[in-house]
VEXLUM-696340 format. One line per 4 residues: their letters; for each residue x, z negated, y of C-alpha. Coordinates in Angstrom, 3 decimals. Layout:
A> X Z Y | ...;
//
This chain:
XXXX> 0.000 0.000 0.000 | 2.818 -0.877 2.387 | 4.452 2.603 1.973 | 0.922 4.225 3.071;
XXXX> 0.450 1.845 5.798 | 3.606 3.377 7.559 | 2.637 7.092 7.728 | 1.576 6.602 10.933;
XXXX> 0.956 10.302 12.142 | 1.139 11.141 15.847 | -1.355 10.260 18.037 | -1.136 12.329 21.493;
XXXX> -3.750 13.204 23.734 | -2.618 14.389 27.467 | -5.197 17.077 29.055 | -4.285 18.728 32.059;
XXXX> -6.516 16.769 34.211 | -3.806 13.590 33.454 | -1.004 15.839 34.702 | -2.768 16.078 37.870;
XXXX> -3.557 12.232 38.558 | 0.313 11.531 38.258 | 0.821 13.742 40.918 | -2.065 12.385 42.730;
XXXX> -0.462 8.687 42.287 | 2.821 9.964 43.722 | 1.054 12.024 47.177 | -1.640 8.891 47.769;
XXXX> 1.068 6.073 47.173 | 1.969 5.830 50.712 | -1.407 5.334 51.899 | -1.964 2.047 49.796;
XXXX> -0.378 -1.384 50.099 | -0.607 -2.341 46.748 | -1.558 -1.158 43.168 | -3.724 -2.791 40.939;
XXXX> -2.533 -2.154 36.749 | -5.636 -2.881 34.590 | -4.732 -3.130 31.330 | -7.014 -3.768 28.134;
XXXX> -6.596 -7.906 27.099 | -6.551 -7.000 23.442 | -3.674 -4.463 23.667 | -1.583 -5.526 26.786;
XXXX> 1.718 -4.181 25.594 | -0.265 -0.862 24.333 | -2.357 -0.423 27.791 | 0.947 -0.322 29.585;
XXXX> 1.637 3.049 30.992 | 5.519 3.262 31.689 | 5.238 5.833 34.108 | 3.000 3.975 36.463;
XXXX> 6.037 1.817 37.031 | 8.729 4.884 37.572 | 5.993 5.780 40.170 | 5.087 2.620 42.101;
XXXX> 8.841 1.317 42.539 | 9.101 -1.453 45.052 | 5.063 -1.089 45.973 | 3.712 -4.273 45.361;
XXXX> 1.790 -4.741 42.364 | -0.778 -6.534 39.990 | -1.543 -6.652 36.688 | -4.871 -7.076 35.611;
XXXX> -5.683 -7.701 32.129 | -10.104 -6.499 31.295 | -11.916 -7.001 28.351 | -10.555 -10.339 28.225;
XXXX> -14.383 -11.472 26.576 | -13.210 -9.159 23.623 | -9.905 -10.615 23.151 | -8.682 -13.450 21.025;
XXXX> -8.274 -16.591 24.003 | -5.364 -17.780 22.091 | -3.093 -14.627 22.337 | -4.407 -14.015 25.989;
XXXX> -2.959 -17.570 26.856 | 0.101 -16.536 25.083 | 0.171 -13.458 26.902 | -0.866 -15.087 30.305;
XXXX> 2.175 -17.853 30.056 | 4.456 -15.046 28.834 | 3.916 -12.853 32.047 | 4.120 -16.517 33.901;
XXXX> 7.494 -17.046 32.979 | 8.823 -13.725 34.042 | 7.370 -14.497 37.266 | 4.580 -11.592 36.968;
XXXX> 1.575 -11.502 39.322 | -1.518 -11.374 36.546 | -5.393 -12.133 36.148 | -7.807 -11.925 33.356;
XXXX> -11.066 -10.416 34.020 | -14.027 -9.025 32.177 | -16.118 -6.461 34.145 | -19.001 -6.886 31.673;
XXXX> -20.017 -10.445 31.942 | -18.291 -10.893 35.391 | -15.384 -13.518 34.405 | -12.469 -13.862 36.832;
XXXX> -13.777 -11.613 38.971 | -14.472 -13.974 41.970 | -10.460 -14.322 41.869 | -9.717 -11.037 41.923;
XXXX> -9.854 -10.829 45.816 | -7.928 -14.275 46.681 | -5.312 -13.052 43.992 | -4.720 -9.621 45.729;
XXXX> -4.620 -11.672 49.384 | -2.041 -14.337 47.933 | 0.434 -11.032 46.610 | 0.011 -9.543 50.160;
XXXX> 0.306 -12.874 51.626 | 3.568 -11.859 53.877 | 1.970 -8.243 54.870 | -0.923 -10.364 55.882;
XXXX> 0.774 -12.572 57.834 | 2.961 -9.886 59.811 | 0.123 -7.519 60.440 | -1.619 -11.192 62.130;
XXXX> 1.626 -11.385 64.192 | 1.196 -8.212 65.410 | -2.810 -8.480 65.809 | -3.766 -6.013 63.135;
XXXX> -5.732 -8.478 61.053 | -8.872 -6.345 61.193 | -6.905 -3.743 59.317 | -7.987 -2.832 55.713;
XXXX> -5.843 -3.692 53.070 | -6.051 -0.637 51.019 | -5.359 -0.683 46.875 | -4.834 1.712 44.075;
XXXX> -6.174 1.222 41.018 | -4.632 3.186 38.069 | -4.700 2.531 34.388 | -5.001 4.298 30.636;
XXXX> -8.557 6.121 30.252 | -11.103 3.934 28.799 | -9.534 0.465 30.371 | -12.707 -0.080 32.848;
XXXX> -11.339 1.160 36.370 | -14.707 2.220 37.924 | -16.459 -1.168 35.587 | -14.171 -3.131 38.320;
XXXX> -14.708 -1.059 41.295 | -18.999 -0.913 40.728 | -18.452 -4.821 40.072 | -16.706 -5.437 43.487;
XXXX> -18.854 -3.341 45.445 | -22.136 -4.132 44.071 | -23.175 -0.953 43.247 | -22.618 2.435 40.779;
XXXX> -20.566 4.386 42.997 | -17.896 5.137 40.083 | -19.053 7.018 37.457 | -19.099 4.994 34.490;
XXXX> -19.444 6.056 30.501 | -17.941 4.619 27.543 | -15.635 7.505 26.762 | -12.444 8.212 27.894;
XXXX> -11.744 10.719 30.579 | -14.428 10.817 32.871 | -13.322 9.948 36.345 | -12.294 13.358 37.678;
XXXX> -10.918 12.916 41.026 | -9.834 10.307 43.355 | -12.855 7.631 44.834 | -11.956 5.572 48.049;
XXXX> -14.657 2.628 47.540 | -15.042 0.488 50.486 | -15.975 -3.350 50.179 | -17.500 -5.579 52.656;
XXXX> -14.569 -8.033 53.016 | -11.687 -5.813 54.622 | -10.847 -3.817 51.068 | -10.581 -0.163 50.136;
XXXX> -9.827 0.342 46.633 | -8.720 4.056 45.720 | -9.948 4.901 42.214 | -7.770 7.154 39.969;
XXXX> -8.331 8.798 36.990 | -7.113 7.378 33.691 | -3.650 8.179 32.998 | -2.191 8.154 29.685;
XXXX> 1.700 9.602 29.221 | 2.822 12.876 27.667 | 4.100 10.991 24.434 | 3.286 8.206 22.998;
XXXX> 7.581 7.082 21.811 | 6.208 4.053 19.524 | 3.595 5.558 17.009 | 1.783 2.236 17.071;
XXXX> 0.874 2.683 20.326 | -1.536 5.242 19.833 | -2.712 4.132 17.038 | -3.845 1.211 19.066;
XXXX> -5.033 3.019 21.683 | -7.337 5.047 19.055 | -8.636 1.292 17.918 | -9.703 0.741 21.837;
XXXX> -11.336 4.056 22.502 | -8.967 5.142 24.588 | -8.004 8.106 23.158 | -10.742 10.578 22.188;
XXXX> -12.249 10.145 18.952 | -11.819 13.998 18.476 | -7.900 14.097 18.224 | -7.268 12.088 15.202;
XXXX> -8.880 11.178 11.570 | -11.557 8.585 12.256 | -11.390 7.129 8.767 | -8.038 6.755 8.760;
XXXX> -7.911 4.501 12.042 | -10.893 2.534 10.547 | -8.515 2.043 7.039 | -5.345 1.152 9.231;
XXXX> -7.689 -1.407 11.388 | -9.334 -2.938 8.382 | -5.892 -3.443 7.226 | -5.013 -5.271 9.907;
XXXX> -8.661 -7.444 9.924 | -7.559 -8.635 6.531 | -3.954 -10.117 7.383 | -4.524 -11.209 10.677;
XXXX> -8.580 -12.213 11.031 | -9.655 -12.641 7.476 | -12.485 -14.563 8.569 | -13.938 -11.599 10.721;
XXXX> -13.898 -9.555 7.662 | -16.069 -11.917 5.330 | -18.397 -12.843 8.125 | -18.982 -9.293 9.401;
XXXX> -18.413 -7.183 6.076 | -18.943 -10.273 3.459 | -15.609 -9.192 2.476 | -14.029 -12.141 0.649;
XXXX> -9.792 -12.274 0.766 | -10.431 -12.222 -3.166 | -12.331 -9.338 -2.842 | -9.821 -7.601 -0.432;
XXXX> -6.061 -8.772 -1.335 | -4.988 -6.046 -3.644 | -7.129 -3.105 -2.457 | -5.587 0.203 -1.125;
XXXX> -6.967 0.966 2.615 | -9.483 3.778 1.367 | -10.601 1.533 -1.095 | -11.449 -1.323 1.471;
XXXX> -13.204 1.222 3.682 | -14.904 2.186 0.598 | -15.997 -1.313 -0.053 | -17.117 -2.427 3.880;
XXXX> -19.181 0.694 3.203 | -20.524 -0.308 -0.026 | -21.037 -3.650 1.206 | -23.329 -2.270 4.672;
XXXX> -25.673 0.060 1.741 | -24.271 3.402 3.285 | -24.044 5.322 0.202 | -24.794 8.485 -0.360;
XXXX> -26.151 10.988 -3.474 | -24.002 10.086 -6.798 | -23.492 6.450 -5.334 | -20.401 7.643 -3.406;
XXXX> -20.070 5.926 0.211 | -20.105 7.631 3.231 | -16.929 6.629 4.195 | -16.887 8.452 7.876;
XXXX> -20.004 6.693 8.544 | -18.037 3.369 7.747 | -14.934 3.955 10.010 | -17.550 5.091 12.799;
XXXX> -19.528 1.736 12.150 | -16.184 -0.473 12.117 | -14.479 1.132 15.045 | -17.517 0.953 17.096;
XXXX> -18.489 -2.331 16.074 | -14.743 -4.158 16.939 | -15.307 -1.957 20.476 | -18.028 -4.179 21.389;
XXXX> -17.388 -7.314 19.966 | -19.313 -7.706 17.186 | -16.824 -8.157 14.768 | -15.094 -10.945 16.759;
XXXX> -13.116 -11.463 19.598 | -9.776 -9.477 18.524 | -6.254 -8.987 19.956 | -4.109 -6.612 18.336;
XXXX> -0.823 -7.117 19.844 | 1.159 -10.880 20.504 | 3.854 -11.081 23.309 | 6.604 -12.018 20.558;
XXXX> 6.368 -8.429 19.330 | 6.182 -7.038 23.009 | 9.179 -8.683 24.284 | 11.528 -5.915 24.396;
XXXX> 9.328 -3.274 26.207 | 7.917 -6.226 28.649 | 11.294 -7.703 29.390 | 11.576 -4.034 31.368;
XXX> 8.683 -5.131 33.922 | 8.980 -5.814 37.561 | 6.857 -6.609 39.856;
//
């Protein structure tokens, strides 16, 4: 089972419209004070686009973990006191239910804190502070930007890719938030990465073998969240410890009644059901990633 589990294939998914909102980043960077990173709680390391940084530079910058409702609260406080000690500017939100979002605004003022005070010493304290806000497709950009404003002036669906063009969204409390399309990177260097990214949704559906996400996933349910799997799937360790990942997929399947002439199980129909249902929650709240295994690639951020 191990040696299958490591054929990761190559998850890549970078349409032309992508190419664009880098360039976009780069020509509207001057005419923001500070970029706002939002990042998906139960893949932080995964969510992190290494461009965005090339691009920024010395702009000053937050990161904003979402979905933090969906995520295991353990591994976010593991993640939270990680980014802590490396002296990283960070909140947790979730657009859905509204948590953290009444700091958002105080966190972004105490970052700009000196601009703040200099444009007050030179009596420019009516003036906007203006902020990007850039991250992978899929991670809940315009979620954030309807939630601030009070209204639906981003588009928002649950699938990747929809945001087309830039939105300047103006609040009622001096803020301008620029909206960017989601930006994922030409190639994905660490497999796993994409293969988490497929888990979140945000990387189209369309580009890679559903079922064999769902197998890989369900893999991962039964050594890290066994629980989750017998209380969703009444799929006992027992049942599970010495199955291939086809044949556990074949048995969540079994177990939900979605068989099909012969007695065979719809297996497609399974990885559709799990991958949807650990999208919104229903399987438990799940984080796929801990900072231990992150270290390297986060030990590169700045802020």
């Amino acid at each position: 089972m191990e040696e299958y589990l490591t054929e990761t294939p190559q998850i890549q998914w970078f349409p032309g419209h992508m190419a664009k909102t880098r360039r976009l980043m780069k020509e509207n960077l001057t005419m923001v004070d500070i970029v706002i990173e939002l990042r998906d709680a139960r893949i932080p390391k995964s969510s992190r686009n290494p461009e965005i940084e090339a691009i920024v530079g010395s702009k000053p910058r937050m990161v904003v973990f979402n979905k933090v409702d969906l995520a295991d609260p353990s591994v976010t406080k593991e993640w939270m006191d990680y980014y802590k000690s490396h002296g990283v500017n960070t909140l947790t939100i979730d657009c859905r239910s509204g948590t953290g979002l009444k700091q958002f605004v105080p966190a972004v003022r105490e970052v700009l804190k000196e601009e703040i005070a200099r444009r007050q010493a030179k009596g420019m304290s009516g003036k906007a502070i203006r902020m990007m806000i850039v991250g992978v497709p899929n991670v809940g950009k315009s979620s954030l930007i309807n939630r601030l404003s009070g209204s639906k002036r981003a588009k928002v669906e649950d699938r990747p890719g929809v945001t087309r063009g830039k939105q300047w969204v103006r609040l009622e409390n001096g803020i301008e938030l620029l909206d960017m399309p989601g930006v994922l990177w030409p190639k994905f260097e660490d497999k796993s990465v994409g293969e988490r990214l497929a888990y979140t949704g945000a990387v189209k559906d369309t580009v890679y073998d559903i079922e064999w996400v769902a197998m890989r996933f369900l893999a991962f349910l039964r050594e890290k969240y066994p629980q989750y799997l017998e209380q969703r799937y009444k799929v006992t360790a027992e049942e599970s410890e010495d199955l291939e990942p086809y044949d556990l997929l074949e048995l969540v399947g079994r177990k939900r009644g979605m068989l099909i002439s012969g007695g065979s199980v719809n297996t497609e129909r399974a990885a559709i059901t799990v991958m949807d249902e650990f999208r919104s929650g229903k399987i438990g709240r799940i984080t796929l990633e801990r900072p231990h295994s992150a270290q390297q690639a986060e030990d590169e951020v700045e802020l």
